[in-house]
VMD Tcl script that builds the backbone (N, CA, C; Angstrom):
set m [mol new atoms 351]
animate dup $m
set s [atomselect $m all]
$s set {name element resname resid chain x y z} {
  {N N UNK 1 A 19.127 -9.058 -1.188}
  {CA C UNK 1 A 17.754 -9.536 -1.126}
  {C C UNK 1 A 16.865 -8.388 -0.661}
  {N N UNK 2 A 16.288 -7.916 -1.400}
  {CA C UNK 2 A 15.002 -6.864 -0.937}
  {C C UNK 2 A 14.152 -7.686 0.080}
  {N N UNK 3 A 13.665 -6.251 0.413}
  {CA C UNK 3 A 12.965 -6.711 1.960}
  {C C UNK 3 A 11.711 -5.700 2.086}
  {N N UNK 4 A 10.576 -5.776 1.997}
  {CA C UNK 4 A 9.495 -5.179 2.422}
  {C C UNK 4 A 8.487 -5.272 3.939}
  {N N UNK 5 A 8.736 -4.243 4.986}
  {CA C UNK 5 A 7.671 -4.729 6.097}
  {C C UNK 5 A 7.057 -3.288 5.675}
  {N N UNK 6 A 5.895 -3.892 5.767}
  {CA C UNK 6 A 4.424 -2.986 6.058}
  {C C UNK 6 A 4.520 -3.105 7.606}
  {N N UNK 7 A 3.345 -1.814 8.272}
  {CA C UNK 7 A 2.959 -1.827 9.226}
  {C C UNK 7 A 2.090 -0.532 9.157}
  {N N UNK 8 A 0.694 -0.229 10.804}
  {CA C UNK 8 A -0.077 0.668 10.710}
  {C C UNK 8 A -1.282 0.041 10.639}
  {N N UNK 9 A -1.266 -1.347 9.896}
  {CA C UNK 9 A -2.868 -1.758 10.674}
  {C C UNK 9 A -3.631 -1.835 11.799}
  {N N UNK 10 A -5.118 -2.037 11.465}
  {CA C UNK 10 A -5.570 -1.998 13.337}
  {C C UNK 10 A -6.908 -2.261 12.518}
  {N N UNK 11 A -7.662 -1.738 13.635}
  {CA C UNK 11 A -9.090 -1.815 13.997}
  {C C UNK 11 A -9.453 -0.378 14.034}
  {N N UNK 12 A -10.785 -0.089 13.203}
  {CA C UNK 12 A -10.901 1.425 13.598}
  {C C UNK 12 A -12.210 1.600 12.761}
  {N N UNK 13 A -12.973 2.208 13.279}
  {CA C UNK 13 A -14.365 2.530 13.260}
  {C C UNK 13 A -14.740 3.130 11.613}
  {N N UNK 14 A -15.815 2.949 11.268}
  {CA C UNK 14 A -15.916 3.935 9.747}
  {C C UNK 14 A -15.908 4.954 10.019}
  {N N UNK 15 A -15.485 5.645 8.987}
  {CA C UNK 15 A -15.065 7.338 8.971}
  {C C UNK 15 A -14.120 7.621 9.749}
  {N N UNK 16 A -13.087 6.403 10.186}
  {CA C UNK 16 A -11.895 6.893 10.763}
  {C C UNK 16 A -10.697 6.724 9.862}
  {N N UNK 17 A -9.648 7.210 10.326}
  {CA C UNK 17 A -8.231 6.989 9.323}
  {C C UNK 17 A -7.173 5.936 9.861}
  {N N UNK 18 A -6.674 5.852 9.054}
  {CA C UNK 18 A -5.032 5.084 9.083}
  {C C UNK 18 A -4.403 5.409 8.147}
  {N N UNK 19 A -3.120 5.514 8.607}
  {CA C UNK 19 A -1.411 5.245 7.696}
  {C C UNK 19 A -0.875 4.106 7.726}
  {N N UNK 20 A -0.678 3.226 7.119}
  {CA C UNK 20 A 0.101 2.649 6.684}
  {C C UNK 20 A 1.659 2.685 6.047}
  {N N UNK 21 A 2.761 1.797 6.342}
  {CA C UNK 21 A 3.550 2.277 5.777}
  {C C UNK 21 A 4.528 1.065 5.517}
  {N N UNK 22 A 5.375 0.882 3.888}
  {CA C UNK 22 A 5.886 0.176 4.104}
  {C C UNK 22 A 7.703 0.685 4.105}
  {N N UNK 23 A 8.485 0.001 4.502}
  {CA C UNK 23 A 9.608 0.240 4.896}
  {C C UNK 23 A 10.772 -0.628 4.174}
  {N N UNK 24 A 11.259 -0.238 2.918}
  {CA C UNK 24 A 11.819 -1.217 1.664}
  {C C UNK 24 A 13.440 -1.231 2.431}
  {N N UNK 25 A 14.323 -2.436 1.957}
  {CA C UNK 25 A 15.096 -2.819 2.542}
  {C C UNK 25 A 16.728 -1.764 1.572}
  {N N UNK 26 A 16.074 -1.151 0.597}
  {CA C UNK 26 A 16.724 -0.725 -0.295}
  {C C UNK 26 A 16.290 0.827 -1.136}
  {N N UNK 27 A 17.095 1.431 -1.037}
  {CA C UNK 27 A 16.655 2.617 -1.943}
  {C C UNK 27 A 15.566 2.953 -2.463}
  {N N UNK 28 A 14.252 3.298 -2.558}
  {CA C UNK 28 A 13.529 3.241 -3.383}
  {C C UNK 28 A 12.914 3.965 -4.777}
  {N N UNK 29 A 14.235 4.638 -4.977}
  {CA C UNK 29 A 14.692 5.064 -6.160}
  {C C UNK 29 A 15.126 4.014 -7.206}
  {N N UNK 30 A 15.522 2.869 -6.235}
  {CA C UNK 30 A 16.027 1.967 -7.381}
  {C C UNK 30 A 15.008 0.800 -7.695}
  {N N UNK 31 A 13.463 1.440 -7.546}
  {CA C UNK 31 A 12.013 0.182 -7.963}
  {C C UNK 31 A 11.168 1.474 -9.167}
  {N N UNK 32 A 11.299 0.698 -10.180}
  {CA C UNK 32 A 10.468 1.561 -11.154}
  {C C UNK 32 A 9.041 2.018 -10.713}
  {N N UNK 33 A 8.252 0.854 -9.637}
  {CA C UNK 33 A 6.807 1.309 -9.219}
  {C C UNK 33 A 6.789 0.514 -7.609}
  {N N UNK 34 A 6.186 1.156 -6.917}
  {CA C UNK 34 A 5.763 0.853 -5.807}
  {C C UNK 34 A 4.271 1.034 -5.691}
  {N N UNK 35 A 3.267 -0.303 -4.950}
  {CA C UNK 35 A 2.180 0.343 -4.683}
  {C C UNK 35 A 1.798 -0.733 -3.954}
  {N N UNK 36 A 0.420 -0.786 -2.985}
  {CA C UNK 36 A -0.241 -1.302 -2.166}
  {C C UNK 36 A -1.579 -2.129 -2.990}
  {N N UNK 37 A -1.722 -3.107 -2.290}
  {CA C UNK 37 A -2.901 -4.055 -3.085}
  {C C UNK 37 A -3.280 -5.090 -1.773}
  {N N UNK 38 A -4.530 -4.920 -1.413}
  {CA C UNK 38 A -5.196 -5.652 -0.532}
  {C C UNK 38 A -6.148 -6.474 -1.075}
  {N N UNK 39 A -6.134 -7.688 -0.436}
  {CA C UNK 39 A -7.283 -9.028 -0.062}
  {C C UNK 39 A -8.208 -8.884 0.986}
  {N N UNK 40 A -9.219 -8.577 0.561}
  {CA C UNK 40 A -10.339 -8.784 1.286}
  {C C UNK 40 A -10.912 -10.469 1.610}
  {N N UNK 41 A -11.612 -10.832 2.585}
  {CA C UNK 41 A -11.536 -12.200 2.775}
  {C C UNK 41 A -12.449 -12.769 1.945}
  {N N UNK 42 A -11.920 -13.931 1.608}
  {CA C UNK 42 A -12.220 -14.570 0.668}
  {C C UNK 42 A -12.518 -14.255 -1.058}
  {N N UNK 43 A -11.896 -13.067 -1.064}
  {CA C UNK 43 A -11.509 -12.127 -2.502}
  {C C UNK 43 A -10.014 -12.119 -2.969}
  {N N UNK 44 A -9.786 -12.104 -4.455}
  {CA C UNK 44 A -8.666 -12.276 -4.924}
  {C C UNK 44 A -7.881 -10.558 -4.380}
  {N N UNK 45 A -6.333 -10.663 -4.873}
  {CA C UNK 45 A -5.689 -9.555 -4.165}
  {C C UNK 45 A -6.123 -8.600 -5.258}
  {N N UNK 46 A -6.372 -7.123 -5.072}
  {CA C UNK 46 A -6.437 -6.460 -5.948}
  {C C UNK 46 A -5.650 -4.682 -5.437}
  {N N UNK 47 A -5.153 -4.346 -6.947}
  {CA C UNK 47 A -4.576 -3.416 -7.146}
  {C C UNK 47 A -5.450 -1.840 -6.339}
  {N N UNK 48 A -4.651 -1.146 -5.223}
  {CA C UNK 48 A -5.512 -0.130 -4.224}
  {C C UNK 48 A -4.652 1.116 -4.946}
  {N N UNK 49 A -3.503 0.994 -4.668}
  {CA C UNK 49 A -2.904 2.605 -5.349}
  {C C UNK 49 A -1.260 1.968 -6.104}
  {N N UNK 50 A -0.871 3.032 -6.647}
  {CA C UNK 50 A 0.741 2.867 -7.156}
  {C C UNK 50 A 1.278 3.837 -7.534}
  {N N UNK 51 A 2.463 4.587 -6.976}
  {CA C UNK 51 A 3.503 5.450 -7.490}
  {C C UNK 51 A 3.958 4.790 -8.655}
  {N N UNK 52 A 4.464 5.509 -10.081}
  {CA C UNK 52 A 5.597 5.161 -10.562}
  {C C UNK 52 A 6.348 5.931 -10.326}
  {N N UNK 53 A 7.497 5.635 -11.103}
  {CA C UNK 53 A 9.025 6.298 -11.314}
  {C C UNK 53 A 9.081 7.742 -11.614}
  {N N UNK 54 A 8.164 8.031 -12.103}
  {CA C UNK 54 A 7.991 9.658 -12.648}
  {C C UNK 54 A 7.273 10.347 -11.824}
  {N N UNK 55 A 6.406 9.741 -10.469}
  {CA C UNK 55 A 5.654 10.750 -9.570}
  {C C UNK 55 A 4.256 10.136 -9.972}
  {N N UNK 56 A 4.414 9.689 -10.982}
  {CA C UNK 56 A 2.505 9.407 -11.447}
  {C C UNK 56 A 2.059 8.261 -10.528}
  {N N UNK 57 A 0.611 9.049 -9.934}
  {CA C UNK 57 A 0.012 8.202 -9.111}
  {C C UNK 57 A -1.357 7.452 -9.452}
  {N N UNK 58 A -1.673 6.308 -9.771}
  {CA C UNK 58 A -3.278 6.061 -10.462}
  {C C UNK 58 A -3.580 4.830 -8.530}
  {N N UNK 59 A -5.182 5.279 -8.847}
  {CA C UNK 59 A -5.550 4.384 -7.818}
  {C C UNK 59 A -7.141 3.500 -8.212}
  {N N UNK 60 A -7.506 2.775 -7.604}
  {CA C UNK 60 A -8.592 1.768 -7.404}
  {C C UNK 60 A -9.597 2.928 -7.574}
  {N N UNK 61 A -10.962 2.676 -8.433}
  {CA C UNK 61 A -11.937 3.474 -7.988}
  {C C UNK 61 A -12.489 3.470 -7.425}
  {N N UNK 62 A -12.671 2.356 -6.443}
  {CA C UNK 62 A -12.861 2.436 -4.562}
  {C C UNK 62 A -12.944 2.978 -3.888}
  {N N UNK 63 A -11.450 3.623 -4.311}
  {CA C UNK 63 A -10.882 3.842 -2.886}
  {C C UNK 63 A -10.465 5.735 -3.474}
  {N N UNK 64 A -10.899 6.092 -4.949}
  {CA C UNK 64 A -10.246 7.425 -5.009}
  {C C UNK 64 A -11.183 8.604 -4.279}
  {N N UNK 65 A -10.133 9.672 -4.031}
  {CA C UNK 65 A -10.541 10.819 -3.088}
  {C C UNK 65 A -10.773 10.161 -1.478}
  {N N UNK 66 A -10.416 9.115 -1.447}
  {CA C UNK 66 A -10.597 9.117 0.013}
  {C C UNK 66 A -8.609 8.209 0.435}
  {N N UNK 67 A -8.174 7.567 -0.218}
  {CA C UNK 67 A -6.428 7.325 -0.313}
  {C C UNK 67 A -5.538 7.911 -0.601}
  {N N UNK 68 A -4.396 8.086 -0.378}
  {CA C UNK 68 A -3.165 8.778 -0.980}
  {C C UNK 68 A -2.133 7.832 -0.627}
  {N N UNK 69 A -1.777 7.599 -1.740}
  {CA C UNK 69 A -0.171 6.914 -1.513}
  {C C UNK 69 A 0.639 8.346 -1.820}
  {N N UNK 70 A 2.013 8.190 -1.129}
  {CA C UNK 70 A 3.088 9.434 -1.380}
  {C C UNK 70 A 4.452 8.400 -0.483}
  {N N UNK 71 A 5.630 9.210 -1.223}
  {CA C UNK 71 A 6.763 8.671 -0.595}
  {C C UNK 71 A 7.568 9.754 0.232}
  {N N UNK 72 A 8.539 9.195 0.842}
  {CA C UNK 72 A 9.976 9.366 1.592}
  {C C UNK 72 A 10.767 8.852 1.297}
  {N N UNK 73 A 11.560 9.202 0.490}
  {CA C UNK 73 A 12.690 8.615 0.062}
  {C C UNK 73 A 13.691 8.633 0.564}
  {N N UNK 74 A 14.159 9.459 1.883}
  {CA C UNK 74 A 15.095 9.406 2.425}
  {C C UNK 74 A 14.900 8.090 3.569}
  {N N UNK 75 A 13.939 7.574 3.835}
  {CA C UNK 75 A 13.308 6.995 4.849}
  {C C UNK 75 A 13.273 5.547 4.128}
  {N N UNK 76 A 13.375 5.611 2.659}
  {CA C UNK 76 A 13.091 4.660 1.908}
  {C C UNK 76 A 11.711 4.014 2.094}
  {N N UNK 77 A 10.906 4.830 2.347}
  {CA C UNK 77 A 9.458 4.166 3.112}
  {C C UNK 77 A 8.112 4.558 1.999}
  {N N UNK 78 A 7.153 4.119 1.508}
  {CA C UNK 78 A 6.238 4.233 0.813}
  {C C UNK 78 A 4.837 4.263 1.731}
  {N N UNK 79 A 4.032 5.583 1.849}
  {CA C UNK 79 A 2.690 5.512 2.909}
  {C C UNK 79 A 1.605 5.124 1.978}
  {N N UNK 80 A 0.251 4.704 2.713}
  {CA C UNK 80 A -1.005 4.988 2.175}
  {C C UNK 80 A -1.925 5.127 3.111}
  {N N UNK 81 A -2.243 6.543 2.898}
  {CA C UNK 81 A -2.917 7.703 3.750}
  {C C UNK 81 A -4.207 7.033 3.691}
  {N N UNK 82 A -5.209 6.423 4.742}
  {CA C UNK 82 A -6.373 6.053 4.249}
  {C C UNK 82 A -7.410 6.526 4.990}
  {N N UNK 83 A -8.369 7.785 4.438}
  {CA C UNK 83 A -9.480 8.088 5.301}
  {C C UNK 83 A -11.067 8.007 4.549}
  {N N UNK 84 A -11.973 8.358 5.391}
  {CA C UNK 84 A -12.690 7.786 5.223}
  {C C UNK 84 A -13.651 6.601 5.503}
  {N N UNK 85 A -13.052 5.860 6.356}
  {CA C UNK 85 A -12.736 4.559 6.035}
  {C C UNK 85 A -14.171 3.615 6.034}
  {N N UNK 86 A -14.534 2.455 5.260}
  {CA C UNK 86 A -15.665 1.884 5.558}
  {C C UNK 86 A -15.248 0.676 5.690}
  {N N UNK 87 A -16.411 -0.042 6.208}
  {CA C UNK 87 A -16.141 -1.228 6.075}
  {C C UNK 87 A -15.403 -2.453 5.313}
  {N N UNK 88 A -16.003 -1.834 3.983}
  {CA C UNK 88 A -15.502 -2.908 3.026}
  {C C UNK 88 A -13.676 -3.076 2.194}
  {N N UNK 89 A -13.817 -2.062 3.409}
  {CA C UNK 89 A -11.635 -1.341 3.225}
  {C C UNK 89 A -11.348 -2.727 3.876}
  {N N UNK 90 A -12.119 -3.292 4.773}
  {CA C UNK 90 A -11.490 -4.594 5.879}
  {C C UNK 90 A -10.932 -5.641 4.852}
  {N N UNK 91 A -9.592 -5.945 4.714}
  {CA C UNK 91 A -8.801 -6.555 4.278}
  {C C UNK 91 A -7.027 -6.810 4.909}
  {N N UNK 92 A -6.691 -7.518 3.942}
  {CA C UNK 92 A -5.049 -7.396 4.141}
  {C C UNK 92 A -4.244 -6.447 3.263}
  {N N UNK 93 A -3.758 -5.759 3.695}
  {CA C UNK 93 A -3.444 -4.609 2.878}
  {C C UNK 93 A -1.163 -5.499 2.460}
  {N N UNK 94 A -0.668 -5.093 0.973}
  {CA C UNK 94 A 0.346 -5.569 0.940}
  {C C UNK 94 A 1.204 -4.600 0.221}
  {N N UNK 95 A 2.228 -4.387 0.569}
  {CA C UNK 95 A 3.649 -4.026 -0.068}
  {C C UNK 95 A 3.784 -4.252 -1.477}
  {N N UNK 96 A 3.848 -3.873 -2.520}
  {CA C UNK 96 A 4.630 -4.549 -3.497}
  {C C UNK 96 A 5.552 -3.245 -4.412}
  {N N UNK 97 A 6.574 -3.643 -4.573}
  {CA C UNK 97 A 7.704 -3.240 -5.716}
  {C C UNK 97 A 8.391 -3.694 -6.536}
  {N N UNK 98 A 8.704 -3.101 -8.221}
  {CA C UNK 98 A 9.202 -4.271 -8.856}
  {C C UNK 98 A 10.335 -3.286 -9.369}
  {N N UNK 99 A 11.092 -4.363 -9.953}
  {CA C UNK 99 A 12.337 -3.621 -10.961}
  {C C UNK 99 A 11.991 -4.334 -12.641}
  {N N UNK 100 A 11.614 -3.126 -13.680}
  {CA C UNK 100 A 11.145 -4.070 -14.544}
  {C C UNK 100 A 12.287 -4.851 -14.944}
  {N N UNK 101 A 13.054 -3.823 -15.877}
  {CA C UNK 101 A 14.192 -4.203 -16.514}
  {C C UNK 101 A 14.618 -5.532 -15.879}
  {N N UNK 102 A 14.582 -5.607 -14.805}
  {CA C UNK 102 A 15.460 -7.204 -14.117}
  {C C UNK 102 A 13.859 -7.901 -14.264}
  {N N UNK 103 A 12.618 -7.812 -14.115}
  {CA C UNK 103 A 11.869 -8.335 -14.538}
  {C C UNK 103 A 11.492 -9.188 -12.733}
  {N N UNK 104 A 11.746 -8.390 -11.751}
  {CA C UNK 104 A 11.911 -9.041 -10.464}
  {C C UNK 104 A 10.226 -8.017 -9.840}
  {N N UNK 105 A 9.682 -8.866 -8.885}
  {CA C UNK 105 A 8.502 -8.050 -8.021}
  {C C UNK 105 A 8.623 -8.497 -6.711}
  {N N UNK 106 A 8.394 -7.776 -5.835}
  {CA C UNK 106 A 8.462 -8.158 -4.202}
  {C C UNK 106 A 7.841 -8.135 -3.448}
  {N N UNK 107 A 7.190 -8.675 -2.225}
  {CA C UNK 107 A 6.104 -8.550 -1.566}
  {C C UNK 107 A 5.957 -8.373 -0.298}
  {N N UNK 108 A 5.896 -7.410 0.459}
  {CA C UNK 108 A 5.524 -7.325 1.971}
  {C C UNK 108 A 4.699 -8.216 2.577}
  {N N UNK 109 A 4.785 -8.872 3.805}
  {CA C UNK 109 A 4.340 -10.320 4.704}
  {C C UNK 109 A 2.672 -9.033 4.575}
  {N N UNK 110 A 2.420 -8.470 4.795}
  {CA C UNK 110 A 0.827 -7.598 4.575}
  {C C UNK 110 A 0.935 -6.856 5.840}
  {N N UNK 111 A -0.793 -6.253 6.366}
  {CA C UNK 111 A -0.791 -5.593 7.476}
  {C C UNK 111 A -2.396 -6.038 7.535}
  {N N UNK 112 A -2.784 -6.170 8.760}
  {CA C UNK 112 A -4.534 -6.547 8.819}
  {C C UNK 112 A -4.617 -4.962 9.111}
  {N N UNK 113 A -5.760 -4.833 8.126}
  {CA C UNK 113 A -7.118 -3.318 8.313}
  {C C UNK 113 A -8.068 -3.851 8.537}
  {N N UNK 114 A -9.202 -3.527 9.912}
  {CA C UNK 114 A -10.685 -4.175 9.872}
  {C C UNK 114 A -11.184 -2.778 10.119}
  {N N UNK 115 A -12.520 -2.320 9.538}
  {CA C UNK 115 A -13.139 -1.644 9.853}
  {C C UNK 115 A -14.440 -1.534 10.584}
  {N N UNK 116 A -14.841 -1.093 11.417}
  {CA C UNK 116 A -16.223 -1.652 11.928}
  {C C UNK 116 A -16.918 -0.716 11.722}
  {N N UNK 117 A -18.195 -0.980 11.676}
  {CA C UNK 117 A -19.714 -0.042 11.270}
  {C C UNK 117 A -20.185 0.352 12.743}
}
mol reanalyze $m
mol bondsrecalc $m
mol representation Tube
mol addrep $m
């Protein structure tokens, strides 16, 4: 059973940073894509960044030049570097990885980000 915990949320002023990070229960060589997707309140979840399998990274136009997702694979851990930060970053930030071929996706319990002005 795969297992995703995020962690690294908080509270933190605009124009400050956070890492985030999630921590997969399994190899993460063996998920074709990994990437992060936050809910803002009372907004549907939407797509923030994603590694695939080959290194290719695409992100939200939100959030580009100011995010970086990158991995550790020995750590099995997936980050997202977030500076900049404004307000409207204040959401639930979530885990997700899939395996296509098995046609399976997985989801980290999230992490709260609030930003204040």
């Amino acid at each position: 059973q795969v297992q995703l915990v995020e962690s690294g949320g908080g509270l933190v002023q605009a124009g400050g940073s956070l890492r985030l990070s999630c921590v997969a229960s399994e190899t993460i060589l063996s998920f074709n894509n990994m990437g992060w997707y936050r809910q803002p309140p009372g907004k549907q979840r939407e797509l923030v960044a994603r590694v695939k399998g080959d290194g290719s990274r695409d992100y939200a136009d939100s959030v580009k030049g100011r995010f970086t997702i990158f991995r550790d694979i020995a750590k099995n851990t997936v980050y997202l570097q977030m500076n900049s930060l404004i307000p409207e970053d204040t959401a639930v930030y979530y885990c997700n990885a899939n395996r296509r071929f098995l046609n399976s996706d997985y989801w980290g319990q999230g992490t709260q980000v609030s930003v204040s002005s």
